[in-house]
C-alpha positions as YAML, in Angstrom:
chain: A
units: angstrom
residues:
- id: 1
  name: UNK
  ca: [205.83, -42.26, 110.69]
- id: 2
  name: UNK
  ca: [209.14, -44.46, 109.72]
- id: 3
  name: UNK
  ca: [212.20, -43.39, 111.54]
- id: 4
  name: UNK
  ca: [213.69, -42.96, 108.15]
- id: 5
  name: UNK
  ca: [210.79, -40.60, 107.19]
- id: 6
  name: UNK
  ca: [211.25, -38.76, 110.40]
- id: 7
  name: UNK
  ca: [214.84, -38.33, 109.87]
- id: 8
  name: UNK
  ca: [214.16, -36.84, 107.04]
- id: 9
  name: UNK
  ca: [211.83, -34.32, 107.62]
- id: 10
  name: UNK
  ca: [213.96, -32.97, 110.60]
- id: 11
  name: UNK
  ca: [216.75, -32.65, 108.10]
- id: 12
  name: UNK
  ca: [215.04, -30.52, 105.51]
- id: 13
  name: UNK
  ca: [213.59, -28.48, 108.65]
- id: 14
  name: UNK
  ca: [216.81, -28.03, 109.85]
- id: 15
  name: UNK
  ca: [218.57, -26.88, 106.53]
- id: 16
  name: UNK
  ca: [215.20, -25.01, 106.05]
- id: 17
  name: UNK
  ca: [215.66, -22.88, 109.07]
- id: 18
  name: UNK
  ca: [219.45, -22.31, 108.91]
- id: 19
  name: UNK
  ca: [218.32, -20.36, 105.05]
- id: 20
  name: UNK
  ca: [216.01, -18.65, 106.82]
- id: 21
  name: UNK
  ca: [218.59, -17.39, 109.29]
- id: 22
  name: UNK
  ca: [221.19, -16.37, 106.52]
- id: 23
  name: UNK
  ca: [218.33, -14.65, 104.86]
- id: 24
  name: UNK
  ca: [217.18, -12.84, 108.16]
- id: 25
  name: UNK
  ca: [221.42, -11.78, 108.48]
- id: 26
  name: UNK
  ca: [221.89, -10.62, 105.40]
- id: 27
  name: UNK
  ca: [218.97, -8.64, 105.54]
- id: 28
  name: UNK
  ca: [219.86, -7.19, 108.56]
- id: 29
  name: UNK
  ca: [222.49, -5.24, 106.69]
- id: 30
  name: UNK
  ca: [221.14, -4.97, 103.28]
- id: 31
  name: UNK
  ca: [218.12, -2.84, 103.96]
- id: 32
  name: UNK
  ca: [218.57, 0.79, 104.74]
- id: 33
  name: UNK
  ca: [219.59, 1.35, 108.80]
- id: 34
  name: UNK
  ca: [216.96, 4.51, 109.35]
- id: 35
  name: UNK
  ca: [217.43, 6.71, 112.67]
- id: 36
  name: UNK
  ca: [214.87, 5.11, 114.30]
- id: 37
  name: UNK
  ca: [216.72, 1.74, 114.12]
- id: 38
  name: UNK
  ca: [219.48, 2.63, 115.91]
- id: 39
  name: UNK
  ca: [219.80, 3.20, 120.18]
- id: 40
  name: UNK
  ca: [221.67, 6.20, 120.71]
- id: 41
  name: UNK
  ca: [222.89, 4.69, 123.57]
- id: 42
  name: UNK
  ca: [222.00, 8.24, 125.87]
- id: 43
  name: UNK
  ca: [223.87, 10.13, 122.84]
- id: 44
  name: UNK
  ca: [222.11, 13.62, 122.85]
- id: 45
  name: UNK
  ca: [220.10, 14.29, 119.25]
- id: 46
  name: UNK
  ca: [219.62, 17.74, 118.02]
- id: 47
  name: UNK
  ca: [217.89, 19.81, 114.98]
- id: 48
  name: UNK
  ca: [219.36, 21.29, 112.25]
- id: 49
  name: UNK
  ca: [218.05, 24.25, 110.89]
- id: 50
  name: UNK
  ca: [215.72, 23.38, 108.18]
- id: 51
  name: UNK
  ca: [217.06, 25.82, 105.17]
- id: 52
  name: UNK
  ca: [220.52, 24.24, 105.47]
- id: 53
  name: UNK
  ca: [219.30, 20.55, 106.05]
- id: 54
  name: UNK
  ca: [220.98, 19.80, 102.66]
- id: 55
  name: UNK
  ca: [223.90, 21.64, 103.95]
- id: 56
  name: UNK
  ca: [224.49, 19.50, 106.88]
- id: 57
  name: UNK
  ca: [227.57, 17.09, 107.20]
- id: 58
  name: UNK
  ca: [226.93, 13.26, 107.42]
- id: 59
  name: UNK
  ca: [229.17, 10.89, 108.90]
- id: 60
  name: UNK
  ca: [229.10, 8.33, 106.05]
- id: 61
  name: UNK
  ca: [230.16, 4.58, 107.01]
- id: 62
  name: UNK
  ca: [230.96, 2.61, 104.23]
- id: 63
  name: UNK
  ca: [229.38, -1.12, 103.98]
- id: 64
  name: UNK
  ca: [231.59, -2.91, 101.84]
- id: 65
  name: UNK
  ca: [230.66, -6.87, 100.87]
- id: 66
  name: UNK
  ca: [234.38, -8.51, 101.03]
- id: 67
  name: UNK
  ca: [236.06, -11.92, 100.13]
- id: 68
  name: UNK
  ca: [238.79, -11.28, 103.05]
- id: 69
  name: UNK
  ca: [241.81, -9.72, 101.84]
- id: 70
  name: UNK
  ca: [244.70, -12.26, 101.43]
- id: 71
  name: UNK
  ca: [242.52, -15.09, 102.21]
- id: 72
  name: UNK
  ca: [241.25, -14.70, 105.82]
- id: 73
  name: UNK
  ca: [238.29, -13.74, 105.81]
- id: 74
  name: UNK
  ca: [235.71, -11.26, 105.46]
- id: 75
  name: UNK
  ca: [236.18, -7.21, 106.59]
- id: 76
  name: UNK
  ca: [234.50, -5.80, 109.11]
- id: 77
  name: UNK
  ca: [232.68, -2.95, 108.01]
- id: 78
  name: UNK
  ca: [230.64, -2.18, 111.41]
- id: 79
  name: UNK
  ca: [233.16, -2.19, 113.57]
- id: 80
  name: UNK
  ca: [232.25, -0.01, 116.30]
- id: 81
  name: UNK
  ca: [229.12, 0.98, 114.63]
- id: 82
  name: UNK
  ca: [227.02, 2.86, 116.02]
- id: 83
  name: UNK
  ca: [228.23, 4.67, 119.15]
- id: 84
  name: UNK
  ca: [231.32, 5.81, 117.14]
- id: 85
  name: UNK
  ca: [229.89, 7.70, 114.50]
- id: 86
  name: UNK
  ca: [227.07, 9.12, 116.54]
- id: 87
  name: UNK
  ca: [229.46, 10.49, 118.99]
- id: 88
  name: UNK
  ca: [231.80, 11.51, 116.83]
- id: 89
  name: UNK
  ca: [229.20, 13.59, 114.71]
- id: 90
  name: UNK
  ca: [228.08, 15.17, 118.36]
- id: 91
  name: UNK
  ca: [231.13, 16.22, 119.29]
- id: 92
  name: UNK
  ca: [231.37, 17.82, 115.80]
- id: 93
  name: UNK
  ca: [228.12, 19.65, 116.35]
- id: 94
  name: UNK
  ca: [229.65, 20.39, 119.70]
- id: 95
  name: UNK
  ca: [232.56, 21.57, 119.31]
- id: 96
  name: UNK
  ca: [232.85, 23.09, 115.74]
- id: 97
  name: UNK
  ca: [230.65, 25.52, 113.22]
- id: 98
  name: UNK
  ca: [229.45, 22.86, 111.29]
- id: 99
  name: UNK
  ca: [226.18, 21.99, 110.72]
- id: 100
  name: UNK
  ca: [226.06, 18.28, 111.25]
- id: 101
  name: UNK
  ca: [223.21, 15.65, 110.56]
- id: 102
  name: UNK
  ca: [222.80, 13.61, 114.28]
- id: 103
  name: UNK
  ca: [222.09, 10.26, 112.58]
- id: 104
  name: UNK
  ca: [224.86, 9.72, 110.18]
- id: 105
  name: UNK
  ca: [224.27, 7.32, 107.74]
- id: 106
  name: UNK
  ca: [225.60, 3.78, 105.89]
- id: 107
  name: UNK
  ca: [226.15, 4.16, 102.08]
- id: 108
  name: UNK
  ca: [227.54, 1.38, 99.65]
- id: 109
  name: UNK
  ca: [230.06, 2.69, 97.02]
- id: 110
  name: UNK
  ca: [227.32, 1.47, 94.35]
- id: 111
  name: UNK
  ca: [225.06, 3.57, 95.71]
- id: 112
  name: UNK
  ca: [224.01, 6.57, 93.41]
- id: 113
  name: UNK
  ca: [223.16, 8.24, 96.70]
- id: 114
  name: UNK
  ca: [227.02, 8.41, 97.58]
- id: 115
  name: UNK
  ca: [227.49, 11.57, 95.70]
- id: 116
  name: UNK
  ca: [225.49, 13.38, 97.72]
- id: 117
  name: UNK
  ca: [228.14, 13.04, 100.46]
- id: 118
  name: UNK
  ca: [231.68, 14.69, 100.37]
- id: 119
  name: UNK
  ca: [233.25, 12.35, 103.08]
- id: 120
  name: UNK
  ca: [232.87, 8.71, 103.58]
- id: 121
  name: UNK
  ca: [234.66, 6.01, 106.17]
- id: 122
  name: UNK
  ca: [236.18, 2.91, 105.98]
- id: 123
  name: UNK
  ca: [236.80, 0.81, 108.78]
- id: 124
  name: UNK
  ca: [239.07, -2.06, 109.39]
- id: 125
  name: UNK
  ca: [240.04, -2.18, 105.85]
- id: 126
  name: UNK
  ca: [243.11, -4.98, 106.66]
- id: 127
  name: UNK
  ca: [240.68, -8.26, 105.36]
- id: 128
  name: UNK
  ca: [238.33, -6.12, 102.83]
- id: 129
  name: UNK
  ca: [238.35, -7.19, 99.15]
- id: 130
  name: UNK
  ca: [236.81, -5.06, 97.14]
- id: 131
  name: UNK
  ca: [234.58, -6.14, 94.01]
- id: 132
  name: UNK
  ca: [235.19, -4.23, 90.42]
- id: 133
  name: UNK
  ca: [232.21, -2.39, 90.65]
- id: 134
  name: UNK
  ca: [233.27, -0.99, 93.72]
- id: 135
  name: UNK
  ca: [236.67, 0.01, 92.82]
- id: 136
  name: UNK
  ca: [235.13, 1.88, 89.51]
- id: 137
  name: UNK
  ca: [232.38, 3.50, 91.89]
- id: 138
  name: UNK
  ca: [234.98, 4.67, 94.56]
- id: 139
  name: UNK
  ca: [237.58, 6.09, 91.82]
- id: 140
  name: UNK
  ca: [234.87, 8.02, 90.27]
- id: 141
  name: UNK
  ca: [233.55, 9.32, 93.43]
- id: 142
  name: UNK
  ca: [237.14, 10.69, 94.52]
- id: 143
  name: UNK
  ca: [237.92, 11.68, 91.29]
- id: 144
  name: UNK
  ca: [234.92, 14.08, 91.43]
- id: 145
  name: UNK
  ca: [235.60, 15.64, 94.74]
- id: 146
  name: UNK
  ca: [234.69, 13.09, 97.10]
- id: 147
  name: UNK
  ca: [237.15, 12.57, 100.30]
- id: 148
  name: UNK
  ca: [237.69, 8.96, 101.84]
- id: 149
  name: UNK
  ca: [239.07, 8.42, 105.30]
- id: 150
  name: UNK
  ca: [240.20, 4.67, 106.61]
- id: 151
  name: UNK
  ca: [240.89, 4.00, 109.69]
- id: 152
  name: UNK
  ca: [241.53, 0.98, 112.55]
- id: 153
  name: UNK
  ca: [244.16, -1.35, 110.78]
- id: 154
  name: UNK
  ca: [247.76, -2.54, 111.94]
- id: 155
  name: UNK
  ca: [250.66, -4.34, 110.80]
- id: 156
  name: UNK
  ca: [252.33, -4.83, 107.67]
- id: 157
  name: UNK
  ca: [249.71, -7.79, 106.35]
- id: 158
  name: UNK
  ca: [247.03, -5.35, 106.74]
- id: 159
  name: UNK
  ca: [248.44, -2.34, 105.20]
- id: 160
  name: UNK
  ca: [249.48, -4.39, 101.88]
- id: 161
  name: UNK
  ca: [245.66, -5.44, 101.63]
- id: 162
  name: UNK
  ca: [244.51, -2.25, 101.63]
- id: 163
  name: UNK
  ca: [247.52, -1.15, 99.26]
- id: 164
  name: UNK
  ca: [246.37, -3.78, 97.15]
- id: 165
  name: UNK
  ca: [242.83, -2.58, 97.18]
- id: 166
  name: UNK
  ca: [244.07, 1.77, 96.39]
- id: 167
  name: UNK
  ca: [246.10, 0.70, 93.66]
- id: 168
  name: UNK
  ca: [243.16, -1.07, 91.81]
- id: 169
  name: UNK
  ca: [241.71, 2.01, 92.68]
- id: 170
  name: UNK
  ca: [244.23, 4.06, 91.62]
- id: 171
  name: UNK
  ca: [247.35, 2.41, 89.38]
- id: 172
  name: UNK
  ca: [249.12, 5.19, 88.86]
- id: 173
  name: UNK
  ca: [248.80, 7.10, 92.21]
- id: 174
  name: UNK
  ca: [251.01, 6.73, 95.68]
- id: 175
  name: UNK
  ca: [250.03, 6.71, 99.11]
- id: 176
  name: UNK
  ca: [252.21, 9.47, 100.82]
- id: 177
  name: UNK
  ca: [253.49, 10.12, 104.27]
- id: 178
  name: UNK
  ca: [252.36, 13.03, 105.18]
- id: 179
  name: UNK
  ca: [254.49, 14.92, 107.48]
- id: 180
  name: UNK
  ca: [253.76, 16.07, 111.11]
- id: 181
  name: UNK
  ca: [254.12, 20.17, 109.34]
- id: 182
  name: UNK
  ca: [251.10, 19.23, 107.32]
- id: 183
  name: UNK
  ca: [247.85, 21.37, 107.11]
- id: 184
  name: UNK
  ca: [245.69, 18.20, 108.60]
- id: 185
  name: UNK
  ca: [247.63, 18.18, 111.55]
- id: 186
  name: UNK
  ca: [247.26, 21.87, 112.67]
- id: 187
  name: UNK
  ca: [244.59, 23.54, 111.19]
- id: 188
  name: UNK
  ca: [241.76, 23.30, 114.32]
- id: 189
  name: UNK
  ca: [243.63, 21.68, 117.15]
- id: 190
  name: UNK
  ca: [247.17, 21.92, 116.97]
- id: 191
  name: UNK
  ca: [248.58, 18.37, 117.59]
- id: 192
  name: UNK
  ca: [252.26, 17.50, 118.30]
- id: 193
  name: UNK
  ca: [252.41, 14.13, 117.45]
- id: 194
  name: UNK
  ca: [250.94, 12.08, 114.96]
- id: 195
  name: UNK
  ca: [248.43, 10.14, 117.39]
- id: 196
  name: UNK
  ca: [248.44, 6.40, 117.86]
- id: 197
  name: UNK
  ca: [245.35, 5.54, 119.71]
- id: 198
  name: UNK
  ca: [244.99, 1.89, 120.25]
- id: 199
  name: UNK
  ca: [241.78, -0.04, 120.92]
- id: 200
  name: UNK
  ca: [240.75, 0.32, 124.82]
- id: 201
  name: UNK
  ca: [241.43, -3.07, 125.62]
- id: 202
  name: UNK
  ca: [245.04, -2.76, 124.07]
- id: 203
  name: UNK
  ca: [245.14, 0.66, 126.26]
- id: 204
  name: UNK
  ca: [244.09, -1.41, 129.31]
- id: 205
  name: UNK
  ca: [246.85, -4.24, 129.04]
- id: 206
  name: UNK
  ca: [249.39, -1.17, 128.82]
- id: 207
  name: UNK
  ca: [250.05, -0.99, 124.62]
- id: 208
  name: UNK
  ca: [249.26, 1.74, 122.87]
- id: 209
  name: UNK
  ca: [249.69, -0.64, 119.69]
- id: 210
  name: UNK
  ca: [247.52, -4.04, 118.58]
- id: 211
  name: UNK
  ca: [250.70, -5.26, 116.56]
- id: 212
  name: UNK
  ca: [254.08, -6.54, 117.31]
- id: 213
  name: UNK
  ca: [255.22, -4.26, 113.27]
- id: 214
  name: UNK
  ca: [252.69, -1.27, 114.17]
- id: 215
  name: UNK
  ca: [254.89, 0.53, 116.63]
- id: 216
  name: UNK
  ca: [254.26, 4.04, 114.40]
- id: 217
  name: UNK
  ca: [251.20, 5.48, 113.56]
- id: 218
  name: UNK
  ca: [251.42, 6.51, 110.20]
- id: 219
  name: UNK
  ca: [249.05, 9.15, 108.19]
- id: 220
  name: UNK
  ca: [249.34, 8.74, 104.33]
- id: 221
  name: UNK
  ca: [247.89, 11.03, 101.74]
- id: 222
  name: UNK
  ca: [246.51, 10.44, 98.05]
- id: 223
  name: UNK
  ca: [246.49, 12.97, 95.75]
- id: 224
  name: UNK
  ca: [244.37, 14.27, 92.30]
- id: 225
  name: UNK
  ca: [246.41, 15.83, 89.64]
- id: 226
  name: UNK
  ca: [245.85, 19.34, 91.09]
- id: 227
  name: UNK
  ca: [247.08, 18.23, 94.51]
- id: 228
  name: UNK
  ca: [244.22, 17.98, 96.60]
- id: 229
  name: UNK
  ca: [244.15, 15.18, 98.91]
- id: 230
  name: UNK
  ca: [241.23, 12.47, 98.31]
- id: 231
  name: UNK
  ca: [242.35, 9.98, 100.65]
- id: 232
  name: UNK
  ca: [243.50, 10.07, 104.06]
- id: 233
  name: UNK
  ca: [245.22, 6.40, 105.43]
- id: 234
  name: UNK
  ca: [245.19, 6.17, 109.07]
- id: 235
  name: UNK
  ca: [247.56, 3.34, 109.48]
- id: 236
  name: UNK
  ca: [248.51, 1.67, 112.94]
- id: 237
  name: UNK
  ca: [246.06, 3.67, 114.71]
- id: 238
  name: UNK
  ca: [242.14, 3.32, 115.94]
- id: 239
  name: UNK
  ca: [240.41, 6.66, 116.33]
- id: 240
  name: UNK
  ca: [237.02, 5.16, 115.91]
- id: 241
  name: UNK
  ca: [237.60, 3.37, 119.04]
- id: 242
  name: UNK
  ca: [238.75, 6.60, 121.10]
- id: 243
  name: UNK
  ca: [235.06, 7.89, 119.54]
- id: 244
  name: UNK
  ca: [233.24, 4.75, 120.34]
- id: 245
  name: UNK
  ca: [234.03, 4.31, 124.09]
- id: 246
  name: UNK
  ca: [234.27, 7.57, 124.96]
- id: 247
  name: UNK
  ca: [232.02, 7.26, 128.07]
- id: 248
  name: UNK
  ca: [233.56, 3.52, 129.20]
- id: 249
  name: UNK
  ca: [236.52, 4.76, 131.25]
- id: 250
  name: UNK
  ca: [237.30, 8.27, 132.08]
- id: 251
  name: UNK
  ca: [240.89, 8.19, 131.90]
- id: 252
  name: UNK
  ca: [240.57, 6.32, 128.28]
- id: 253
  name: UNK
  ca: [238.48, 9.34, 127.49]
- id: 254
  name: UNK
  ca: [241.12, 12.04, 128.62]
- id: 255
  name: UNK
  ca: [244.16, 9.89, 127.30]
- id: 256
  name: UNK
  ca: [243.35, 9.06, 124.03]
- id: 257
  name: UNK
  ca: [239.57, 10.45, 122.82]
- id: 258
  name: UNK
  ca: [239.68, 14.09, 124.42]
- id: 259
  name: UNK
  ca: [243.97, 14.07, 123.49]
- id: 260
  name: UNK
  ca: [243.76, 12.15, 120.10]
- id: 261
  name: UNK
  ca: [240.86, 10.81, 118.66]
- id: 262
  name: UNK
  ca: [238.53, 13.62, 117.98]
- id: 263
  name: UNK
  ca: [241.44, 16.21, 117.47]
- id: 264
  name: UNK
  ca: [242.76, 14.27, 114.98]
- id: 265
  name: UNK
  ca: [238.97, 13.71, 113.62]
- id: 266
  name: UNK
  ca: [237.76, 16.74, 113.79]
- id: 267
  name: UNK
  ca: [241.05, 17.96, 111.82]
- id: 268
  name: UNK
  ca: [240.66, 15.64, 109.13]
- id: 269
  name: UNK
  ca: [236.60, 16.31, 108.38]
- id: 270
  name: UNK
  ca: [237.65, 20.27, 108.52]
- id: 271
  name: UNK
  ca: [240.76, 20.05, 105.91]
- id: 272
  name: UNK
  ca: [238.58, 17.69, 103.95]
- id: 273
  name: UNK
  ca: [235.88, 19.87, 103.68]
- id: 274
  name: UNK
  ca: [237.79, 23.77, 103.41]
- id: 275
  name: UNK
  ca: [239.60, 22.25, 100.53]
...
């Protein structure tokens, strides 16, 4: 074989195999993540009673397919996926009334299957871009009694992305501070503070903020016509993280998770769901 020829043929192998691996990626994500997929990581799993299976709240994680918000790149959807919503949705079993599915589960807004679910999650929203469809599929979800919480995003850069974003959603509609007196706040652990929880490797360096502009966590609301909150924006702040590394270092766990995180969680899911 010609050196020419052989050049050749290790070229188209080469481009060959690199499609093959952005297939195999992309894939990864776009076929549905079932229970037995995912390591529980020594999570416990439990059984619902079957007559109120339907019943049951699911941790919904949102998958969204972004350009990168402001130019820099794509969002990151699965940030601290799985161990975070798995132990969040235990310590919901655990600790509340609910009935609560032990998988969770990851939904796109397209999905006609998203309307099953009352409460969905975004993470890490500061770099997301959503497409039309999306925006159209996430107004009409809220706008029919569906409940979105974001979370894990600092700084000013990353707040006007995701303001951006809500006000495609939503033209006419504000984001508002909600104040420490509200419901959210209160109405199953009584917090005294809006929390800030910062990632665990900003907690081990000594900040309990990732941003030089994100000194104050702040908790905005948006609102239907009749007042009922559909959105809850939890800005300069990572709960997901106090839920995802719960078991890494037992003074994390009592400062932030067992303090903060799944307080503040468990409030939210409760107000979203009693009203």
């Amino acid at each position: 074989m010609s050196r020419f020829r052989l050049v050749t043929l290790i070229v188209a192998i080469t481009l060959a195999s690199t499609a093959a691996l952005a297939v195999a990626q992309r894939s990864r994500w776009s076929r549905e993540v079932r229970p037995e997929m995912v390591d529980r990581n020594g999570v416990p799993e439990w059984k619902n009673d079957e007559q109120f299976k339907s019943d049951a709240f699911t941790f919904v994680r949102i998958r969204y397919e972004s350009s990168g918000g402001r130019g820099r790149g794509g969002g990151n959807w699965a940030t601290d996926y799985p161990d975070s919503d798995l132990n969040f949705s235990y310590r919901l079993h655990e600790l509340t009334s609910l009935e609560v599915d032990p998988h969770g589960k990851i939904l796109e807004l397209t999905d006609d299957e998203l309307f099953d679910y009352p409460f969905i999650y975004i993470i890490e929203p500061g770099r997301m871009w959503l497409r039309d469809e999306e925006v159209t599929a996430l107004r009409r979800y809220l706008l029919n009694g569906g409940f979105l919480m974001v979370d894990d995003f600092w700084g000013e850069d990353e707040y006007a992305t995701l303001y951006e974003n809500m006000k495609r959603v939503f033209p006419n509609r504000e984001p508002v501070e909600l104040p420490l007196e509200h419901e959210i706040f209160h109405c199953v652990y009584d917090l005294k503070k809006k929390p800030q929880v910062p990632s665990i490797h900003a907690w081990y360096s000594g900040y309990t903020t990732e941003r030089a502009d994100a000194d104050e966590a702040h908790y905005r609301g948006i609102f239907d016509d009749e007042g009922r909150m559909m959105v809850i924006i939890c800005h300069n702040t990572d709960l997901g993280d106090g839920w995802e590394r719960e078991g890494m270092d037992p003074q994390y766990f009592k400062e932030m998770s067992e303090k903060y995180s799944y307080p503040m969680g468990i409030n939210i899911v409760t107000y979203a769901m009693t009203h």
